[in-house]
C-alpha positions as CSV (number, residue, x, y, z in Angstrom):
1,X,0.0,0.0,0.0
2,X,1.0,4.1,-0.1
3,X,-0.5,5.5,2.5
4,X,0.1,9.8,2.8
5,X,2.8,9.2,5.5
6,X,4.7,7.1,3.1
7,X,4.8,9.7,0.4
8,X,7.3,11.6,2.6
9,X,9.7,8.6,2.6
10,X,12.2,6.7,0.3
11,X,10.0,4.0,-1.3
12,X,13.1,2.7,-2.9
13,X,13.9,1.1,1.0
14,X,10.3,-0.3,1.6
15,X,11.3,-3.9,0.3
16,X,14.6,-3.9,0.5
17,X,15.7,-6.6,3.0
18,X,12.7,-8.6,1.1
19,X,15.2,-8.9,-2.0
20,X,16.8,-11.8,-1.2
21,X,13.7,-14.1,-1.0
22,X,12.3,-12.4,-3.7
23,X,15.3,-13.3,-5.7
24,X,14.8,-16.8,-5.0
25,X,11.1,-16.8,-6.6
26,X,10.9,-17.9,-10.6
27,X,7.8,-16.1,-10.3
28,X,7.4,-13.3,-7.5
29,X,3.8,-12.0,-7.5
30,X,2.3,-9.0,-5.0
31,X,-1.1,-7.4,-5.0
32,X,-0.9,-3.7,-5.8
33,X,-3.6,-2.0,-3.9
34,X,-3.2,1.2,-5.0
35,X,-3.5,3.4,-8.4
36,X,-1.0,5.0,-10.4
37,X,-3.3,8.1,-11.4
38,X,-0.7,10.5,-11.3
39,X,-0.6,13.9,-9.1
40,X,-1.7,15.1,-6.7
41,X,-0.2,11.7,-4.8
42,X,-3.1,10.8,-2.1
43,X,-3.2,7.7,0.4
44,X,-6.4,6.4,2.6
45,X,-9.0,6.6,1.1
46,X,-8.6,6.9,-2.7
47,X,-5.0,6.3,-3.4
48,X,-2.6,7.3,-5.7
49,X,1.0,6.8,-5.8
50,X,4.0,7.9,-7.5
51,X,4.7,6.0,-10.4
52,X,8.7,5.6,-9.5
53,X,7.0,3.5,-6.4
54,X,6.3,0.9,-9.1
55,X,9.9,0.7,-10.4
56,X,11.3,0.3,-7.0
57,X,8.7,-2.8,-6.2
58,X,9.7,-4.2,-9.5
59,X,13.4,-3.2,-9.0
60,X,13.0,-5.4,-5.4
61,X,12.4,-8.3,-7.2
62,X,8.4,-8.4,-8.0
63,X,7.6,-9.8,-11.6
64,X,3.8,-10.0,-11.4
65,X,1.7,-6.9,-9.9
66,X,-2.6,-8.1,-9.2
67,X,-4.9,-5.0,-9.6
68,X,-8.4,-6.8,-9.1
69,X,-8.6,-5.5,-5.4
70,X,-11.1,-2.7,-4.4
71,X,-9.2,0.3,-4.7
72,X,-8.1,0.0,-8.1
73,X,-11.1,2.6,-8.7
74,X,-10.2,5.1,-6.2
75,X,-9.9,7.7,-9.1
76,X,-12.2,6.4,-11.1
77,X,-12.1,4.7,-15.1
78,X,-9.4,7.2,-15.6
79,X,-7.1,6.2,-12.5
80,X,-7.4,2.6,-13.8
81,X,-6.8,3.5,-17.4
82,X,-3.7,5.5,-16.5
83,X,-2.8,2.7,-14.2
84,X,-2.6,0.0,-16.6
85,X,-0.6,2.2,-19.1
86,X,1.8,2.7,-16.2
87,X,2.1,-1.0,-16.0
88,X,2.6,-1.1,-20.0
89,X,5.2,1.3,-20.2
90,X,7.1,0.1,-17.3
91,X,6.8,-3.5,-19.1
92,X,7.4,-2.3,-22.4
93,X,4.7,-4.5,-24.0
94,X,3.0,-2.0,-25.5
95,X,-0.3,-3.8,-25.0
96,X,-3.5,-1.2,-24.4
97,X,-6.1,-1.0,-21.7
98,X,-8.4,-3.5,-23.7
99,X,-5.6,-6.0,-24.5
100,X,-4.8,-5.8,-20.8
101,X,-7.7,-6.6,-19.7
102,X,-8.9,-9.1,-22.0
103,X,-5.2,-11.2,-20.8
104,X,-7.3,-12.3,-17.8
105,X,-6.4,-14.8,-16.5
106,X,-2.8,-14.1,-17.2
107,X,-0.8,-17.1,-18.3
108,X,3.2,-16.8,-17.3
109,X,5.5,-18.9,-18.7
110,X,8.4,-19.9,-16.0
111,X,11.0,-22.5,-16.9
112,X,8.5,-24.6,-19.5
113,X,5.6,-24.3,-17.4
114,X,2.4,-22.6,-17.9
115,X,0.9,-20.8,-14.6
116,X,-2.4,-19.4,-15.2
117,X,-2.9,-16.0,-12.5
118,X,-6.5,-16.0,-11.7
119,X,-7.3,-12.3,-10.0
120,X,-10.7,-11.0,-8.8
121,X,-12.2,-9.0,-6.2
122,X,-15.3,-8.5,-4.1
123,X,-15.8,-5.1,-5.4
124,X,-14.4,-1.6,-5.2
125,X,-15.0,1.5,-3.1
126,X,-17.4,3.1,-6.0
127,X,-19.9,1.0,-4.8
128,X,-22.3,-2.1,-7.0
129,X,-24.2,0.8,-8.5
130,X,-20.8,2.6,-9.8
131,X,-18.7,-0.5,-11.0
132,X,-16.7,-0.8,-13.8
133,X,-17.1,-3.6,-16.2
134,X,-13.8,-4.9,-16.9
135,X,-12.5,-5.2,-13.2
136,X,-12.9,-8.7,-12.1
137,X,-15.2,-9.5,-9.7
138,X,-16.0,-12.3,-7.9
139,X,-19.0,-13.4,-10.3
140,X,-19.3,-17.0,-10.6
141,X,-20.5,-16.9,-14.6
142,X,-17.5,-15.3,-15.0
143,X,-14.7,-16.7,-13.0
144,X,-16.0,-20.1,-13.9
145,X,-15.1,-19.2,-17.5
146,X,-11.6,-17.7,-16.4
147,X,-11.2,-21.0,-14.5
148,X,-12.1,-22.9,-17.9
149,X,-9.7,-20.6,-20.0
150,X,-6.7,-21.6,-17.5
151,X,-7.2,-25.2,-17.6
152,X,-7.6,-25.0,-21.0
153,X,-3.8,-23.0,-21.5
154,X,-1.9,-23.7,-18.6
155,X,-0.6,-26.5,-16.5
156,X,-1.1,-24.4,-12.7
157,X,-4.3,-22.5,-11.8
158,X,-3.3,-20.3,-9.3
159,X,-6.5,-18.4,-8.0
160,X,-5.9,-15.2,-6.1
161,X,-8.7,-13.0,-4.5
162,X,-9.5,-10.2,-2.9
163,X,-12.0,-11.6,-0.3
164,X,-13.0,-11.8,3.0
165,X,-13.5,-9.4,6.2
166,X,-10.9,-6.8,7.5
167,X,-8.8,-7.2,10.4
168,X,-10.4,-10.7,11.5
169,X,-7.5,-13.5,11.9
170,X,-9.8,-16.2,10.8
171,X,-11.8,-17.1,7.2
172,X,-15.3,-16.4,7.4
173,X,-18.1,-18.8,5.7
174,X,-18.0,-17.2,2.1
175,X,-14.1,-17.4,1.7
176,X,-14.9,-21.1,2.5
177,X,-17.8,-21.5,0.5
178,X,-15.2,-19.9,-2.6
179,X,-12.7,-21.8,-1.6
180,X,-14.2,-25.4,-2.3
181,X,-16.2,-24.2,-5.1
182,X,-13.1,-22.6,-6.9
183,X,-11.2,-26.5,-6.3
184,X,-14.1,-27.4,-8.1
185,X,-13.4,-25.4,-10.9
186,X,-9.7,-26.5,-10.6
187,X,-7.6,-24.3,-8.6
188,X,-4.1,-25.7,-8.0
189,X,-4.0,-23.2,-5.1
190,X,-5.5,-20.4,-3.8
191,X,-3.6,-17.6,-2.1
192,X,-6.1,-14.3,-0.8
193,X,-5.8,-10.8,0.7
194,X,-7.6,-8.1,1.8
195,X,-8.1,-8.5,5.8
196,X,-5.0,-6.8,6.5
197,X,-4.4,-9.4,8.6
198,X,-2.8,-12.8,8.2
199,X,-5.5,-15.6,8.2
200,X,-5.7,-19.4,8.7
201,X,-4.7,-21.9,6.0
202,X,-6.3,-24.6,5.2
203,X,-6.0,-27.4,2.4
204,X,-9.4,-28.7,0.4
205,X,-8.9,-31.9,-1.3
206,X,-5.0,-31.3,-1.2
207,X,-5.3,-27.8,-3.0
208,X,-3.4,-25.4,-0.3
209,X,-5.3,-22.0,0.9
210,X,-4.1,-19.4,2.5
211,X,-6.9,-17.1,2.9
212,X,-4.9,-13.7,3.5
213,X,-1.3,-13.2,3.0
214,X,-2.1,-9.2,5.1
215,X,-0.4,-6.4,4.1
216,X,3.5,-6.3,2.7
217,X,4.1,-2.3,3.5
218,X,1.3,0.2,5.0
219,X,1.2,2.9,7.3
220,X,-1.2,1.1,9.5
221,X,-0.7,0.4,13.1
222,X,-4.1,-0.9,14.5
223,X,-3.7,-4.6,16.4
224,X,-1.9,-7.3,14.1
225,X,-1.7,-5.2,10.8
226,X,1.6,-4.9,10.6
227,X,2.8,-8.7,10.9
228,X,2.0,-10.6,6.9
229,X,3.2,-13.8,5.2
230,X,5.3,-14.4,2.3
231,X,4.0,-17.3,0.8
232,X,6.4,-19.7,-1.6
233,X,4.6,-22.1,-3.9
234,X,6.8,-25.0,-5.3
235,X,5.6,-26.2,-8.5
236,X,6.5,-29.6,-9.7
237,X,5.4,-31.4,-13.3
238,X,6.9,-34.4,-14.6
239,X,7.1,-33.6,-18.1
240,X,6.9,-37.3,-19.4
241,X,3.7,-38.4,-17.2
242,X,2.0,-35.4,-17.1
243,X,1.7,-36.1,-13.5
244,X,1.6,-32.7,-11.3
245,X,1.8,-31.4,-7.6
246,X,1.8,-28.2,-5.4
247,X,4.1,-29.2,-2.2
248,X,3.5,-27.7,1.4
249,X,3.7,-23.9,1.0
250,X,7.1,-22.2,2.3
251,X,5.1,-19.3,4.8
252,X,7.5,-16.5,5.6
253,X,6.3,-14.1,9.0
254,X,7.1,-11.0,7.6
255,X,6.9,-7.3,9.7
256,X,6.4,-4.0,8.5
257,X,8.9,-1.4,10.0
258,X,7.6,2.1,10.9
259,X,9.9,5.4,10.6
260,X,12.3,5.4,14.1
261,X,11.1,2.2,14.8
262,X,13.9,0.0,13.3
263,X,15.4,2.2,10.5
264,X,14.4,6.0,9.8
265,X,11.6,5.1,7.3
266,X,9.4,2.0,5.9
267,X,10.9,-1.3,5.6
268,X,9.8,-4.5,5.9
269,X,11.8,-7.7,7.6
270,X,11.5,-11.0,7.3
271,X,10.8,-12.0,11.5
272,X,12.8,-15.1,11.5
273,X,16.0,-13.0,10.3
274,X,15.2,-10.5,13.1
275,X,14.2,-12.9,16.5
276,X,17.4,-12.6,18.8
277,X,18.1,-8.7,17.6
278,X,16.4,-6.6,19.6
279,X,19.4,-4.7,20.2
280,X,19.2,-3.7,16.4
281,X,16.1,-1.8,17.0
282,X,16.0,1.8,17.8
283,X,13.2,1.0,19.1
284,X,13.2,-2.0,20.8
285,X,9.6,-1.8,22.1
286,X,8.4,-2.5,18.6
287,X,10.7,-5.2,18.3
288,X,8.5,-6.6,21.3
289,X,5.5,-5.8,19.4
290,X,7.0,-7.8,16.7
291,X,7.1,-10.9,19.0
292,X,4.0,-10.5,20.9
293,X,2.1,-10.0,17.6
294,X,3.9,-13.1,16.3
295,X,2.7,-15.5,19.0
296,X,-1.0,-13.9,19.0
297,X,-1.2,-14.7,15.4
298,X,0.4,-18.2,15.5
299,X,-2.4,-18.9,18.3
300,X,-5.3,-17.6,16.6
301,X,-4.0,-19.0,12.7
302,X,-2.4,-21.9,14.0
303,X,0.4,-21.3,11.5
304,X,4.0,-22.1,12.8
């Protein structure tokens, strides 16, 4: 996220101790909940960042950016149009807004293997009256023939929503109810945000779910928002049988950093390279936070 308090600080430093396990990823996807509408640069509640804040996520090791979440409207059709050209430039694809749009889901090619991204949100803050057509929303018609378009091209169907109620540690019955319908529909996994909050996993007929990853960088401070996952997906296909399988997901306790309280600006660490370091803090009570919002989470989620 780009909340106003991060505009007055060097977005270039946000992810940076994140590089390294990004580097790792063939494929490092993040969900971009915020436009790229150009000035004046606003945060909470209709947001638009500078577009050099995309080159630094992408320069920290991010390959695939999801804008089906519901403040991809905050400026309206012409924040979103403006967006996705931002995206097009920076990719130098030279696709338009239609051809964009029309790529859902997206189909990445990593290493001789075809993912399918499969992106969708509840809504958006304009409201069901107000929405506009081409974001993907969760719609059954329609996801159901996304769902058939990524069987039908790719060898992984990764589903990714935006779903589910803010701030609340656990699923509630319609994530479920999405979940086991979109294993139906042949979801190889399903990773969600929204909450703000890291959720419980769960896996449905062997497909993995995490049901919210929380946030990766935000100005928020209320209880449990700044602790997120990282989540790794390992892929395998054996190219003679056919045969195919998502291992155990890799989940990485990641913590968002505010200004003086480990560094003098935004950055996010990866917990398990901080435990033991308290002394590195400048603040050290926030490196207790850090701990005590670990364990509460790891109670609630039952994730270790």
């Amino acid at each position: 996220m780009m909340h106003s308090r991060q505009l007055q600080y060097d977005h270039s430093l946000f992810l940076e101790d994140l590089k390294p396990l990004l580097s790792e990823a063939d494929l490092a996807i993040a969900n971009a909940e915020f436009t790229l509408a150009g000035p004046p640069f606003t945060g909470y509640p209709a947001f638009s960042a500078p577009d050099g804040y995309l080159s630094s996520i992408m320069d920290a090791g991010v390959d695939v950016l999801l804008t089906a979440n519901n403040h991809i409207l905050d400026k309206g059709t012409e924040g979103l149009e403006r967006t996705v050209k931002q995206y097009g430039r920076f990719a130098g694809s030279g696709l338009d807004e239609d051809q964009y749009l029309q790529n859902n889901p997206l189909i990445v090619p990593v290493k001789g293997i075809r993912i399918a991204l499969v992106n969708f949100t509840y809504g958006t803050n304009l409201g069901a009256s107000r929405e506009y057509p081409k974001v993907s929303r969760m719609n059954k018609d329609e996801i159901a023939r996304q769902m058939g378009r990524a069987r039908d091209k790719a060898d992984f169907v990764i589903v990714l929503p935006h779903w589910g109620e803010e701030y609340v540690l656990k699923h509630n019955a319609s994530q479920q109810e999405w979940a086991e319908w979109l294993v139906e529909q042949g979801a190889d996994a399903i990773i969600g945000a929204h909450p703000h909050v890291v959720q419980d996993t769960t896996h449905i007929k062997g497909v993995p779910v995490v049901y919210s990853l929380g946030n990766a960088v935000s100005n928020m401070s209320a209880t449990n928002t700044r602790l997120e996952l990282a989540a790794v997906l390992r892929l395998v296909m054996h190219k003679g049988s056919g045969e195919k399988s998502v291992l155990e997901p890799q989940l990485h306790f990641l913590w968002c950093t505010l200004p003086g309280k480990k560094t003098d600006g935004f950055r996010t660490v990866v917990v398990a390279d901080q435990l033991g370091r308290r002394d590195d803090w400048l603040d050290k009570s926030d490196y207790d936070n850090m701990t005590e919002t670990l364990e509460r989470v790891r109670v609630v989620t039952g994730i270790e």
